[in-house]
ChimeraX commands (.cxc) that place a marker at each C-alpha (Angstrom):
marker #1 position 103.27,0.90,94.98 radius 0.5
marker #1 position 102.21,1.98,98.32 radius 0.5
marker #1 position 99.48,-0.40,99.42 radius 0.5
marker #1 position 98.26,2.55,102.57 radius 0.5
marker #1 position 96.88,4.83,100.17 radius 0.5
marker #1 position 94.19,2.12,99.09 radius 0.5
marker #1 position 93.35,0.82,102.61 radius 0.5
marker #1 position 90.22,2.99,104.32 radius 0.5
marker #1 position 91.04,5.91,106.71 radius 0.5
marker #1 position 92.08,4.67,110.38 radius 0.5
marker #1 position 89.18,6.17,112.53 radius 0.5
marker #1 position 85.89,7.85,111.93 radius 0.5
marker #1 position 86.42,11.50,112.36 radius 0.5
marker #1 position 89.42,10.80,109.23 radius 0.5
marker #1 position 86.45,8.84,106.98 radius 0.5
marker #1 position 84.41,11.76,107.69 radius 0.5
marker #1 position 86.84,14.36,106.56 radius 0.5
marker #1 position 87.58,12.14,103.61 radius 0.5
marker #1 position 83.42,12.14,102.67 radius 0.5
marker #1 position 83.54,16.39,103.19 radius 0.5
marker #1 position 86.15,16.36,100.71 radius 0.5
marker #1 position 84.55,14.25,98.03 radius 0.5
marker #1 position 80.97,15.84,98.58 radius 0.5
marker #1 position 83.14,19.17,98.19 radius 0.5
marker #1 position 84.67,18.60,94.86 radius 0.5
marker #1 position 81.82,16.93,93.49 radius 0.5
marker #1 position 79.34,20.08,94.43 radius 0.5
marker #1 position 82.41,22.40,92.79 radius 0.5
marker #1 position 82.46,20.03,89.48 radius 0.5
marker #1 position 78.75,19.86,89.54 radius 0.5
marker #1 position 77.55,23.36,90.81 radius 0.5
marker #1 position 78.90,26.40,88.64 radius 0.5
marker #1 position 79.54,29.51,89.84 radius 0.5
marker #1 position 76.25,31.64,90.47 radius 0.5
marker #1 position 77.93,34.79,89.67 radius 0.5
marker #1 position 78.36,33.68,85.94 radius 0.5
marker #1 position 74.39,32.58,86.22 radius 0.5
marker #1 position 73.37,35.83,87.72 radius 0.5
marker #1 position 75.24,38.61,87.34 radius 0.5
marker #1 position 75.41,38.94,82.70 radius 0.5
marker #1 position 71.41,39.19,83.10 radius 0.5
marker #1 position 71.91,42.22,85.77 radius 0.5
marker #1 position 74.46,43.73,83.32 radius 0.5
marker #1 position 72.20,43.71,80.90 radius 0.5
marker #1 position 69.06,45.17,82.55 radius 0.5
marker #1 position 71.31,47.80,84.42 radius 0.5
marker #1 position 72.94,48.66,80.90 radius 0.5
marker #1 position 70.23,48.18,78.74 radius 0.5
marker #1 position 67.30,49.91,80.62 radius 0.5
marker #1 position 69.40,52.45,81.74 radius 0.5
marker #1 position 70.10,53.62,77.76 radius 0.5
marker #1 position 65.95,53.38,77.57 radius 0.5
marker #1 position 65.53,55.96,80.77 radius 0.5
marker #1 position 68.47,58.00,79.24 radius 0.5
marker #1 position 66.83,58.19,75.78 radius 0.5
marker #1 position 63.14,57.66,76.17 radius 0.5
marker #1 position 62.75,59.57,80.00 radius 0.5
marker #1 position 59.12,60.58,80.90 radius 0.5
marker #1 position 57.42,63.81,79.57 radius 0.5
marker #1 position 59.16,62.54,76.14 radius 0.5
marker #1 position 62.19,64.67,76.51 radius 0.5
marker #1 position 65.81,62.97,76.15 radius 0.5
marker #1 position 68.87,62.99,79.19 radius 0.5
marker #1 position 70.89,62.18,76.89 radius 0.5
marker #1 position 70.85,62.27,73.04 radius 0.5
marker #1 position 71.36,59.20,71.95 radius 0.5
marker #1 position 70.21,57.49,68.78 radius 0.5
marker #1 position 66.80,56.08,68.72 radius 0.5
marker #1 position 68.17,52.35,68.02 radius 0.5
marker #1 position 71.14,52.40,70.29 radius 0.5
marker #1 position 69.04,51.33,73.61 radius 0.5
marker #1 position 66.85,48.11,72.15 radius 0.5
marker #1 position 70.52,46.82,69.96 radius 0.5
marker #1 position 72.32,47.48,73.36 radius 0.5
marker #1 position 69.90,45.19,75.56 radius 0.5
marker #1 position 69.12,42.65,72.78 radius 0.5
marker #1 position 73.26,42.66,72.50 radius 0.5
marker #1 position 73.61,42.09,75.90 radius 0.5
marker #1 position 70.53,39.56,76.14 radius 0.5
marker #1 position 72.07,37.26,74.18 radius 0.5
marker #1 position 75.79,37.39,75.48 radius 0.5
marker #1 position 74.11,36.64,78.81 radius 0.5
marker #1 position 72.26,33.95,77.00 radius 0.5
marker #1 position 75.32,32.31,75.60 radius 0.5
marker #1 position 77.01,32.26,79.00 radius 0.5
marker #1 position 74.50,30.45,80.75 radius 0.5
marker #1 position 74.54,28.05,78.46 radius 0.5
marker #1 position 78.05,27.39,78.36 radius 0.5
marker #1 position 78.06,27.20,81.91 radius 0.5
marker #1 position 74.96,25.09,82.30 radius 0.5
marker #1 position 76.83,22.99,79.91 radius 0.5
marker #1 position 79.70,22.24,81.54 radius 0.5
marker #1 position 78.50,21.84,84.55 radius 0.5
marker #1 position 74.93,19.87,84.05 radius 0.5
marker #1 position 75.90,18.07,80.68 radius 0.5
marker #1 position 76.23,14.84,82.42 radius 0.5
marker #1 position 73.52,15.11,84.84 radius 0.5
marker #1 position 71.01,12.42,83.90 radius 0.5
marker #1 position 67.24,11.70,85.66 radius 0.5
marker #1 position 64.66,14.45,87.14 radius 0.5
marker #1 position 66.51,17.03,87.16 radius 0.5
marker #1 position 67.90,17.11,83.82 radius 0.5
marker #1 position 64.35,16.49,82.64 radius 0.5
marker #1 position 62.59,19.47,84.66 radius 0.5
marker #1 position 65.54,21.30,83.17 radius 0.5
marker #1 position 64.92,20.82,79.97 radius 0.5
marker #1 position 61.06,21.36,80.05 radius 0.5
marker #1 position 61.84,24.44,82.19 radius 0.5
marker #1 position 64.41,25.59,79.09 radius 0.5
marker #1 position 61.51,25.07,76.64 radius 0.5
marker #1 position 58.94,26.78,78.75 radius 0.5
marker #1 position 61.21,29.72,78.80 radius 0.5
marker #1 position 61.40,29.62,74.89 radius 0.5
marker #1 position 57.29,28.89,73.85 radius 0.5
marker #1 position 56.30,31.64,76.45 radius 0.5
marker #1 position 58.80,34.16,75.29 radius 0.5
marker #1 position 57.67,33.62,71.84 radius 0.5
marker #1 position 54.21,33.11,72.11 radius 0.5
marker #1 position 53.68,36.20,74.12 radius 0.5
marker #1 position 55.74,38.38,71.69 radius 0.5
marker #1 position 54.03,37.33,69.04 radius 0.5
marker #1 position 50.81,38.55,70.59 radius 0.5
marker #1 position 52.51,42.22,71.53 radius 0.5
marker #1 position 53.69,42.41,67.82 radius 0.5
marker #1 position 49.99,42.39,67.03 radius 0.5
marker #1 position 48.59,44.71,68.93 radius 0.5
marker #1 position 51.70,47.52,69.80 radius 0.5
marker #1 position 51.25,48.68,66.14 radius 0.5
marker #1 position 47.87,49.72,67.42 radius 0.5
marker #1 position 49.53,51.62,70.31 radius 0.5
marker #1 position 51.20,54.95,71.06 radius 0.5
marker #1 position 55.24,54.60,71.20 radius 0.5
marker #1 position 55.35,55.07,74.74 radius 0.5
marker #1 position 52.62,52.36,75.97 radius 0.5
marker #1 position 54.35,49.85,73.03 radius 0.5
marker #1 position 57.27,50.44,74.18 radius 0.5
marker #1 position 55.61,50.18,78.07 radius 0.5
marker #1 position 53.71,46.60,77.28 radius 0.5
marker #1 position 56.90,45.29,75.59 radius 0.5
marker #1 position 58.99,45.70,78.63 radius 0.5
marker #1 position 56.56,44.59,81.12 radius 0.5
marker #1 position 55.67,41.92,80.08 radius 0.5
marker #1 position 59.13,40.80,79.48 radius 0.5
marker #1 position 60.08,41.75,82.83 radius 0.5
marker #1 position 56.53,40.18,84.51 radius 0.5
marker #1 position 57.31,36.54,82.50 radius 0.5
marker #1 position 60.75,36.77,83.71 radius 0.5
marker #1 position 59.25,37.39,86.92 radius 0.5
marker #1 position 56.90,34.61,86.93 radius 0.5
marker #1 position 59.46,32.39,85.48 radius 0.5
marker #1 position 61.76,32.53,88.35 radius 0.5
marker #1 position 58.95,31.97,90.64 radius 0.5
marker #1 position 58.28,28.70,88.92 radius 0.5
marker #1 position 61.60,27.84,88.64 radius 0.5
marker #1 position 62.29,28.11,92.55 radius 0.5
marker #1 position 58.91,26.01,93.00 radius 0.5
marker #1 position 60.39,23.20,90.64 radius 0.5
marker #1 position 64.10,22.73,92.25 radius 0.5
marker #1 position 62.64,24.77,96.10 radius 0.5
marker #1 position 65.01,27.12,95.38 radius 0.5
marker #1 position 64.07,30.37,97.86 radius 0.5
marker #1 position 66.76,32.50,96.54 radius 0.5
marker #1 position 65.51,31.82,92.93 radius 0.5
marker #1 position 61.59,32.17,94.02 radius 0.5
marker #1 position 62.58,35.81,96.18 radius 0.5
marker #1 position 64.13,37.13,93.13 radius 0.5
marker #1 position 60.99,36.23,90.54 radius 0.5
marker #1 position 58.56,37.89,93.30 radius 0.5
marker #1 position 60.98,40.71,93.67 radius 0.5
marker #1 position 60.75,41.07,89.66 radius 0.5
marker #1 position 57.27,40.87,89.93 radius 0.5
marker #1 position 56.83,43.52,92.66 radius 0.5
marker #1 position 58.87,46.28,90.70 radius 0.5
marker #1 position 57.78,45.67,87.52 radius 0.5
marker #1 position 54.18,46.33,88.71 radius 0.5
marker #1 position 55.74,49.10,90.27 radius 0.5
marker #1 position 57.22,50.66,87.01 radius 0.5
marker #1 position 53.56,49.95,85.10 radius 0.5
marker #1 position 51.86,51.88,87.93 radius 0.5
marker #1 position 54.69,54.50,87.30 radius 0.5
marker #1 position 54.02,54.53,83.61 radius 0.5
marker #1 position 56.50,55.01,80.96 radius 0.5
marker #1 position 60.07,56.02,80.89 radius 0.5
marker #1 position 59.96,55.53,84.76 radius 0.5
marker #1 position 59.40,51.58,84.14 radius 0.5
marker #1 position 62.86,51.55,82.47 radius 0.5
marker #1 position 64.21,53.12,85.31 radius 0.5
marker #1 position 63.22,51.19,87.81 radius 0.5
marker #1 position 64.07,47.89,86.89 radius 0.5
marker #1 position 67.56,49.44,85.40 radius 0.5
marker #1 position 68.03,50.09,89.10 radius 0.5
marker #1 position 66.14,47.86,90.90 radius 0.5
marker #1 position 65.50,44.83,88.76 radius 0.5
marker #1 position 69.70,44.93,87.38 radius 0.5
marker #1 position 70.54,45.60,90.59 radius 0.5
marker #1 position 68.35,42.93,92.15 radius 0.5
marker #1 position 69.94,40.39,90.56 radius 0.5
marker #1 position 73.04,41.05,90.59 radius 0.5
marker #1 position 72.89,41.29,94.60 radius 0.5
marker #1 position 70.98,38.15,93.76 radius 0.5
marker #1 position 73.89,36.73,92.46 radius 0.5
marker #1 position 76.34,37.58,95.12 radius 0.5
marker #1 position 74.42,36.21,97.56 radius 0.5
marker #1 position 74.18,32.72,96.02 radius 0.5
marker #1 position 77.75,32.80,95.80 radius 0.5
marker #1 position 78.49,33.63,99.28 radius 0.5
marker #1 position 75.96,30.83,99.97 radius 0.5
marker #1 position 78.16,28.54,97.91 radius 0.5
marker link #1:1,2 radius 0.2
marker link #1:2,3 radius 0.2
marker link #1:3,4 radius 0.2
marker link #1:4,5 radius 0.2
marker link #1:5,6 radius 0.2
marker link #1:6,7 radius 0.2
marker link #1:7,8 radius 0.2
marker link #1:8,9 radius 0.2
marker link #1:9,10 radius 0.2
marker link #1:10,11 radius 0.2
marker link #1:11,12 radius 0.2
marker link #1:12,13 radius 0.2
marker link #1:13,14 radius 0.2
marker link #1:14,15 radius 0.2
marker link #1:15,16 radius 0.2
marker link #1:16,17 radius 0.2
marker link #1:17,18 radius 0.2
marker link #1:18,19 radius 0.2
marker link #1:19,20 radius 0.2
marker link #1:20,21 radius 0.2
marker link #1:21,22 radius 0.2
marker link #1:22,23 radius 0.2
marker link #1:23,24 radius 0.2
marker link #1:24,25 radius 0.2
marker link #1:25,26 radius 0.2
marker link #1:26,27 radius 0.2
marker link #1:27,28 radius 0.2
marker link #1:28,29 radius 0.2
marker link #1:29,30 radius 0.2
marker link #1:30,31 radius 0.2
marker link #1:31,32 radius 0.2
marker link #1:32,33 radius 0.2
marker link #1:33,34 radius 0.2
marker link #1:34,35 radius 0.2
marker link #1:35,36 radius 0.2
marker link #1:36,37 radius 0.2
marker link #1:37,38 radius 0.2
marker link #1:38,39 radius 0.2
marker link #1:39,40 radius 0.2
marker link #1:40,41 radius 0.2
marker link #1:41,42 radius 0.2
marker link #1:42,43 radius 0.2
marker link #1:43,44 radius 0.2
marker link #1:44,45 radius 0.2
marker link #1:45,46 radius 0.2
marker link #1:46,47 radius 0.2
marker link #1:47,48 radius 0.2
marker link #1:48,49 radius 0.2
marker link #1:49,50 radius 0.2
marker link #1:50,51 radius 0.2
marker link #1:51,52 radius 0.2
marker link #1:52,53 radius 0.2
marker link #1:53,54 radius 0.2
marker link #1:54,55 radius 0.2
marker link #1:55,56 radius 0.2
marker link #1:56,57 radius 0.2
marker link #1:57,58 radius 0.2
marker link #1:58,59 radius 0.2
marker link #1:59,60 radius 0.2
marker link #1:60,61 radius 0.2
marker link #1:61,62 radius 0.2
marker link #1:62,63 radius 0.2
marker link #1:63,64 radius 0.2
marker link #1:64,65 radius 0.2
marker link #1:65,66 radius 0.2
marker link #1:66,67 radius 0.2
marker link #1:67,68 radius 0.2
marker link #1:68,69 radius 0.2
marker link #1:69,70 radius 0.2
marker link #1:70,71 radius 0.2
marker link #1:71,72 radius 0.2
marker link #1:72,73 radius 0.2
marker link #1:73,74 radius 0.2
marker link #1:74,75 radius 0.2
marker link #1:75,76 radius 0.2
marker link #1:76,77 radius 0.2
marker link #1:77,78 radius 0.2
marker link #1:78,79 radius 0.2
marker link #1:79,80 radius 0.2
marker link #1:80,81 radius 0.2
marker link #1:81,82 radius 0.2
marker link #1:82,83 radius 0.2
marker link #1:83,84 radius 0.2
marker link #1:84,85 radius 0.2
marker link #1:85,86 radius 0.2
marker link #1:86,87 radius 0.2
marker link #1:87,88 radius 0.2
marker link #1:88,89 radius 0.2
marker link #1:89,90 radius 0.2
marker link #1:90,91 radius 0.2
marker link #1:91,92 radius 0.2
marker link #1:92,93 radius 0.2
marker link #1:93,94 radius 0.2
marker link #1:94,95 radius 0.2
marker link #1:95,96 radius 0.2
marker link #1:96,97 radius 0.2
marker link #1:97,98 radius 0.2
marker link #1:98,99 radius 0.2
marker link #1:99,100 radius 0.2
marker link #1:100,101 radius 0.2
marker link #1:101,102 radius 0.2
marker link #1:102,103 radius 0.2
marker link #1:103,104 radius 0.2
marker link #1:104,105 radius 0.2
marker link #1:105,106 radius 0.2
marker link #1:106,107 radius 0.2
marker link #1:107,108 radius 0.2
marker link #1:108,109 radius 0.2
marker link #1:109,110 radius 0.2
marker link #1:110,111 radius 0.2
marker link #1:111,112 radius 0.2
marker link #1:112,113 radius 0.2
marker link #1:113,114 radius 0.2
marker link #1:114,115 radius 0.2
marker link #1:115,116 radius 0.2
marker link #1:116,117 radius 0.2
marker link #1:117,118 radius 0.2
marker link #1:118,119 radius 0.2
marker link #1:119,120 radius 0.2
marker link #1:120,121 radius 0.2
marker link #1:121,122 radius 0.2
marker link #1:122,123 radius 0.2
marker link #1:123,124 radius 0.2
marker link #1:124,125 radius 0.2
marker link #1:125,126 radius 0.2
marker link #1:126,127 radius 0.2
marker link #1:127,128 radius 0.2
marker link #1:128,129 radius 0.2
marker link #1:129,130 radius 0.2
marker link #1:130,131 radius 0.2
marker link #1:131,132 radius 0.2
marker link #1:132,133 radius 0.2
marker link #1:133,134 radius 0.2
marker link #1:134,135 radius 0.2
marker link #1:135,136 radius 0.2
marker link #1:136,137 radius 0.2
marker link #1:137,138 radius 0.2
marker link #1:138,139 radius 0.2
marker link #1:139,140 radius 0.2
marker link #1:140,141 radius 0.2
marker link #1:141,142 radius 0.2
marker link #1:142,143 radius 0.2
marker link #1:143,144 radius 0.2
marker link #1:144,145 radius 0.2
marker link #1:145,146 radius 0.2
marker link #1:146,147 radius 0.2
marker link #1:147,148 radius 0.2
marker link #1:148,149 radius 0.2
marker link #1:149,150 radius 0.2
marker link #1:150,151 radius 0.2
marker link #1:151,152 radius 0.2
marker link #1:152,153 radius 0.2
marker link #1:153,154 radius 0.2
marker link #1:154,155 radius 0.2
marker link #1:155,156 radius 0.2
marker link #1:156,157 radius 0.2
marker link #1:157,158 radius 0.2
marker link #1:158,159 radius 0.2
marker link #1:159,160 radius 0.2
marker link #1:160,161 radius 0.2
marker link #1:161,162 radius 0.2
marker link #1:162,163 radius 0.2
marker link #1:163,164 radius 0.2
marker link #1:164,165 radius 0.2
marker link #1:165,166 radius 0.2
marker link #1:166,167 radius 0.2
marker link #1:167,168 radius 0.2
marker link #1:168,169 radius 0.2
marker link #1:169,170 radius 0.2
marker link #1:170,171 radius 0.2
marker link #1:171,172 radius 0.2
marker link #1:172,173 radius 0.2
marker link #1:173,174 radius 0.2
marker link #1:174,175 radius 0.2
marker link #1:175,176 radius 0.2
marker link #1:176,177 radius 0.2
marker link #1:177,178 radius 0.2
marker link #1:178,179 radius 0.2
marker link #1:179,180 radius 0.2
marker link #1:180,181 radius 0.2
marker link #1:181,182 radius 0.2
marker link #1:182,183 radius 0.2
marker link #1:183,184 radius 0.2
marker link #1:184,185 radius 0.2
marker link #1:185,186 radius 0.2
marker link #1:186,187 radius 0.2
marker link #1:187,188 radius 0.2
marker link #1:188,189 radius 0.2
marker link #1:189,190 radius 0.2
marker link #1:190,191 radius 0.2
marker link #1:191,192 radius 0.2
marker link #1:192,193 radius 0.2
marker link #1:193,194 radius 0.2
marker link #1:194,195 radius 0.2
marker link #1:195,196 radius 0.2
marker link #1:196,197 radius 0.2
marker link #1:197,198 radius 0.2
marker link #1:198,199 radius 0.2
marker link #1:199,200 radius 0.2
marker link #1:200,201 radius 0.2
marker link #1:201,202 radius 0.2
marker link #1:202,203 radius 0.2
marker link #1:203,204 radius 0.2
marker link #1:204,205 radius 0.2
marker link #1:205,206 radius 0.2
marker link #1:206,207 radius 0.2
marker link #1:207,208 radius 0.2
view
């Protein structure tokens, strides 16, 4: 057994080098790639509400024939695959965090859920009431405007910039898209809210 690998590095600049390296590792074990964070959610807007503008386009003509389900199973589809892999990656990397942070995490999580729900449950009630184009105009806005506001709060909680520009950049084009009206809505955050984040999520990488 070779005794000089336990004994303490020889001067201060090698100690130093030696505390990099462990902070380094640690931050890769503990912080998970913000590509796989970012980048299924601008998939699935660029996909998803790119099918809409394709199918549902203003003036209520079709670009492309496609069948009247195939946009909403295509996003929902790709909603939840970007769902799952968050969650595995959260997971893995934040399963054995323990304090604040896991707590704020976990009330964050379940704000996430009781808004999303609550607020749908309202839309159900009243976009019967509604002409196909404004339904399907207040269901995507408001999803789009609590993901928005969501993000915001999020960067607020951990003072997260990146996180906080995004949900205001959300915000800005999905008001935008209303004052657009329908069928340009889905095109603009196809475009500008898949795209956002998916230049969102490059960023945070590099920043990594």
């Amino acid at each position: 057994m070779d005794l000089d690998d336990d004994l303490p590095p020889a001067d201060a600049a090698a100690a130093l080098r030696l505390i990099q390296d462990q902070r380094s590792a640690t931050a890769r074990r503990l912080d998970p790639d913000a590509r796989l964070l970012y980048w299924p959610w601008g998939v699935a807007w660029l996909v998803g509400f790119g099918l809409f503008f394709l199918r549902f386009s203003p003036g209520d003509s079709a670009l492309v024939r496609l069948p009247d389900w195939l946009p909403l199973t295509v996003l929902f589809a790709l909603l939840l695959a970007a769902g799952v892999i968050q969650a595995v990656v959260s997971t893995r990397a934040y399963g054995q965090v323990i304090g604040d942070s896991a707590q704020r995490g976990r009330w964050y999580g379940c704000t996430w859920a009781l808004g999303s729900v609550s607020i749908y449950a309202g839309l159900g009630r009243i976009s019967e009431h509604l002409p196909d184009d404004l339904a399907g105009l207040a269901w995507s806005a408001t999803a789009v405007g609590l993901t928005g506001a969501l993000h915001m709060a999020g960067g607020a909680i951990w003072l997260d910039r990146d996180l906080f520009r995004l949900g205001v950049w959300i915000s800005v084009i999905n008001l935008a898209g209303v004052i657009a009206g329908p069928g340009w809505h889905a095109l603009v955050i196809a475009v500008a809210g898949g795209g956002g984040i998916l230049v969102a999520g490059a960023i945070a990488r590099r920043r990594q």
